[in-house]
C-alpha positions as CSV (number, residue, x, y, z in Angstrom):
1,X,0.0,0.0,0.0
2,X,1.2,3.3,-0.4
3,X,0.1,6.7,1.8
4,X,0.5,9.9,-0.1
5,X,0.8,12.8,2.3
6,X,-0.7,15.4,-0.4
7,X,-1.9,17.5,2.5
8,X,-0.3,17.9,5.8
9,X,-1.0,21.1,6.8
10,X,-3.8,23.0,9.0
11,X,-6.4,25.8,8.7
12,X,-4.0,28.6,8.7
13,X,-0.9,27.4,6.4
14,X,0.4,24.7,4.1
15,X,-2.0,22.4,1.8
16,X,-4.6,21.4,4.0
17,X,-5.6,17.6,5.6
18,X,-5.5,15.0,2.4
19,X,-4.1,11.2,2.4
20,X,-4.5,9.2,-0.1
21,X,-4.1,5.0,-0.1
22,X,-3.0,3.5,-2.8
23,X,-3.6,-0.5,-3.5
24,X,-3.7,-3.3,-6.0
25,X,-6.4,-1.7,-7.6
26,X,-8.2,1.0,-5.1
27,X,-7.4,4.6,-4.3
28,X,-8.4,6.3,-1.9
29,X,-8.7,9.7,0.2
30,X,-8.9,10.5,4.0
31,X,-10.4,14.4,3.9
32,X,-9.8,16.9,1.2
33,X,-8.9,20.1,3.0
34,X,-8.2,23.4,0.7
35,X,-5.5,23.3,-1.9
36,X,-5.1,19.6,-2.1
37,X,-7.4,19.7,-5.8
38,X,-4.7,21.0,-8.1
39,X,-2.2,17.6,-6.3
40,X,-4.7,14.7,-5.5
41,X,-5.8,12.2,-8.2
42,X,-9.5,12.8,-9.7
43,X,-9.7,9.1,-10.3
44,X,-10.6,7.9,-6.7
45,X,-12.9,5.2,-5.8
46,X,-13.7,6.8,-2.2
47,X,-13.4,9.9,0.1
48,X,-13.6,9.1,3.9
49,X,-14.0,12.7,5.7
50,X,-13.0,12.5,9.3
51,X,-15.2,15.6,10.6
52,X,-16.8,18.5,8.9
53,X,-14.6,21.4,9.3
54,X,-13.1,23.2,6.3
55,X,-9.5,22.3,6.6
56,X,-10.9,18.6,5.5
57,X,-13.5,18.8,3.5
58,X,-13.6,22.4,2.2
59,X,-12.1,20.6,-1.6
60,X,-14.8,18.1,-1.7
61,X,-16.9,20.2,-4.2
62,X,-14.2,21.0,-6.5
63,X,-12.9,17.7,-6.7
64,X,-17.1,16.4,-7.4
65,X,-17.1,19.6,-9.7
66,X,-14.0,18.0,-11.9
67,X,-14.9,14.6,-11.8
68,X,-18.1,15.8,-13.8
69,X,-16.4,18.3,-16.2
70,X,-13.6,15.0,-16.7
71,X,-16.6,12.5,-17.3
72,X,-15.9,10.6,-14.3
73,X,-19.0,8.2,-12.4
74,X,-20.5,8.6,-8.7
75,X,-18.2,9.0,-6.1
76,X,-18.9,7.3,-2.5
77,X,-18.2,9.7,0.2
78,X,-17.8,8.0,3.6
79,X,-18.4,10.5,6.4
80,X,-19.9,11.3,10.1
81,X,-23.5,11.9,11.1
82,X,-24.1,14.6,9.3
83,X,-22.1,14.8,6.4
84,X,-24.9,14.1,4.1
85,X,-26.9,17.1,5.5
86,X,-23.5,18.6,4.8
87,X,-23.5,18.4,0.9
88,X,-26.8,18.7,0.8
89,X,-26.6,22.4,2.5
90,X,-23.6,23.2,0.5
91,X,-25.1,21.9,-2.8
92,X,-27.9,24.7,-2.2
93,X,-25.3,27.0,-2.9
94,X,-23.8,25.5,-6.1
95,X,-27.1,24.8,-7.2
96,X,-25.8,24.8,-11.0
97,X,-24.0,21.4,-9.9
98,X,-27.4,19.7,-8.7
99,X,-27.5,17.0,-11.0
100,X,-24.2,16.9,-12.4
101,X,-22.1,15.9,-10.1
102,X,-22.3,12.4,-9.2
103,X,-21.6,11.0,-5.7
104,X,-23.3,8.9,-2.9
105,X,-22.8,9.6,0.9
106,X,-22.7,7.1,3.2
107,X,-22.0,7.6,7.1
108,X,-21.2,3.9,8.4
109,X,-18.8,2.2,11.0
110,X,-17.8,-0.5,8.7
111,X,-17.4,-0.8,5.1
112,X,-15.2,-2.1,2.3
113,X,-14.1,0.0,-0.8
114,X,-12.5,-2.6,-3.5
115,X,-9.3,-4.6,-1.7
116,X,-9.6,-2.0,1.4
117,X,-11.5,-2.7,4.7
118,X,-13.0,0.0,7.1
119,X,-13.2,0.7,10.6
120,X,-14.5,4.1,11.3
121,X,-13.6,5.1,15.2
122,X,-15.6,7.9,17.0
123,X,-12.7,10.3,18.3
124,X,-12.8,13.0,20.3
125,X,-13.5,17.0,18.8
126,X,-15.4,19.9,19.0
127,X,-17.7,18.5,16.5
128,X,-18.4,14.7,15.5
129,X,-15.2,13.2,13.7
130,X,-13.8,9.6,13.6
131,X,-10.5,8.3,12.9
132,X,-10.1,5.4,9.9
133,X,-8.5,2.1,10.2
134,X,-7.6,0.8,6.8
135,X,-6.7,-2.9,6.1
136,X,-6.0,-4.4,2.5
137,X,-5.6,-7.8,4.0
138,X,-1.9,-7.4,5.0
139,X,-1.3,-4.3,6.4
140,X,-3.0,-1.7,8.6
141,X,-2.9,1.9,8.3
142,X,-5.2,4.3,10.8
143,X,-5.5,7.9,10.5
144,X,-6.6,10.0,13.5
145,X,-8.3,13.3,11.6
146,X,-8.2,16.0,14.1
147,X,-8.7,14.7,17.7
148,X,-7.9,14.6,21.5
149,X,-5.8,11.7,22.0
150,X,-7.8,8.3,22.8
151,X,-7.0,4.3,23.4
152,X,-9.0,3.5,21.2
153,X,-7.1,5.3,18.1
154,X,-3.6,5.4,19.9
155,X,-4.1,1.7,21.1
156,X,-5.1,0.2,17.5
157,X,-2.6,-2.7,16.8
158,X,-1.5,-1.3,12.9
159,X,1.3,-0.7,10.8
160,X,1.5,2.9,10.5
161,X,-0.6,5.2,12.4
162,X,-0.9,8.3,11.6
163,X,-1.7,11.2,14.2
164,X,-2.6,14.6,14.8
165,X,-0.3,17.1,16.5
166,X,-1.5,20.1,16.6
167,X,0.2,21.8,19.6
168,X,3.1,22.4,21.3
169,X,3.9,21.4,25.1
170,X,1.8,23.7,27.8
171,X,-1.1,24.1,25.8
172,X,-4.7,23.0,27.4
173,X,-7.1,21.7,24.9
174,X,-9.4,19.2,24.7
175,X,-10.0,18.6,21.0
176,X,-6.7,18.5,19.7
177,X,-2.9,16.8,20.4
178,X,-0.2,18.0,22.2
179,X,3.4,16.1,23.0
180,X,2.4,15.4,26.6
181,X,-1.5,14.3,26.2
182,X,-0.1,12.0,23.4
183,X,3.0,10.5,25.9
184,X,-0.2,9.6,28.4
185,X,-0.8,7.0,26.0
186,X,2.4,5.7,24.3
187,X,2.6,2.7,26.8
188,X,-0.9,1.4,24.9
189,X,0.8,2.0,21.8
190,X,0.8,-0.9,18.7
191,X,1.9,0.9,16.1
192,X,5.0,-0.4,14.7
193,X,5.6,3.4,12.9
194,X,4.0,6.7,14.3
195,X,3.6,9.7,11.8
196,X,2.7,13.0,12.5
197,X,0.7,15.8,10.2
198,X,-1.8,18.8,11.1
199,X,0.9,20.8,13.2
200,X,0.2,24.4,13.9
201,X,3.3,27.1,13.1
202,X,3.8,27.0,17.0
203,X,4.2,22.8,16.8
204,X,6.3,23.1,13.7
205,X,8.8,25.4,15.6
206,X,9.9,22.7,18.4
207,X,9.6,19.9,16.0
208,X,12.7,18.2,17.0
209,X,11.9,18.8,20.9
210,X,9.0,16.6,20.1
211,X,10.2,13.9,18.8
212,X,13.0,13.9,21.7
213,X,10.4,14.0,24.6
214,X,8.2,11.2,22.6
215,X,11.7,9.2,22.3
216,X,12.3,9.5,25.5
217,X,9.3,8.4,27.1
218,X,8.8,5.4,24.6
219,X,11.6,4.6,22.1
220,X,9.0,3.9,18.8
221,X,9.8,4.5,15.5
222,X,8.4,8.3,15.4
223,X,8.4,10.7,12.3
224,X,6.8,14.0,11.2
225,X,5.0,13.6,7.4
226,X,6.1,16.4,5.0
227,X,3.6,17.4,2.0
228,X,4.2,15.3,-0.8
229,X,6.0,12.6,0.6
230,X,5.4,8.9,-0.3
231,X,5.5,6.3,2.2
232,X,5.3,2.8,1.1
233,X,3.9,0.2,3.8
């Protein structure tokens, strides 16, 4: 399988939230946040948005607006309560692409697109979101989306996990990751990699420090994703 890090940035720099899998025969995306259209592929089989904020899902039109203009079929769009509401609202908008662009929603805890199986976890957020874990038989790749750290995403025996880290140390929050909220957890920790997107300018700044104090409290295999990097699992 291979993870595409097209997006790895947040709301207020860098391409937004956008993974994409890539199997045998299946290709998929985890969120499209803004400016990942012009770098992700038009021909996926599936979109899985981890919660409805703009940073990733905000490219979801465009990208159902080009598959039309390119002559592509219906798109299924796996997503939280809600998300079919979502379109629906934003579709009143674009109301020139009412019946053109083709796509079904679908807001389920389990599901299979093509050679991938899918486990959608409830996470924890200042809206509904849900993290992804992603099997193609061999290997297991879960993405967090934006989310307080949990046991239930942190714990998940996989290959690669890939994480949120939003903040730096010091910072209180409840709906996003910092360096010491995720060390509460690292002795529940399967992952046999850890990767690390979504970090604000004030993260990005102690980088380093944060993969030293992680090291430190649990030698794993720790790295931070860059955009447009290509990780092959």
């Amino acid at each position: 399988m291979l993870v595409k890090f097209v997006g790895v940035g947040t709301a207020v720099e860098g391409t937004q939230s956008c993974i994409v899998l890539e199997g045998v025969e299946t290709k998929v995306a985890v969120d499209l946040g803004a400016g990942c259209i012009s770098k992700v592929d038009k021909d996926l089989d599936a979109v899985f948005i981890t919660h409805n904020h703009s940073d990733h899902n905000s490219d979801l039109i465009p990208l159902l607006k080009a598959r039309w203009l390119l002559g592509y079929g219906e798109l299924e769009v796996y997503g939280v309560r809600g998300t079919k509401a979502f379109l629906s609202s934003v579709l009143e908008t674009y109301s020139y692409l009412r019946g053109k662009v083709k796509f079904k929603v679908k807001e389920l805890r389990r599901f299979r697109v093509g050679e991938f199986d899918v486990e959608a976890i409830p996470t924890k957020h200042s809206i509904e979101s849900q993290a992804y874990a992603i099997r193609d038989g061999e290997n297991c790749i879960v993405i967090s989306g934006d989310t307080y750290p949990i046991e239930e995403v942190v714990g998940y025996d996989c290959d690669v996990l890939i994480h949120e880290m939003s903040l730096p140390f010091k910072h209180e929050t409840l709906d996003h990751t910092t360096p010491e909220s995720f060390a509460d957890l690292l002795d529940l920790c399967k992952a046999k990699r850890i990767v690390f997107v979504h970090l604000y300018p004030m993260a990005r700044k102690v980088e380093r420090e944060i993969l030293e104090y992680l090291k430190k409290r649990r030698d794993l295999d720790y790295r931070i994703a860059r955009e447009g990097e290509v990780l092959r699992v």
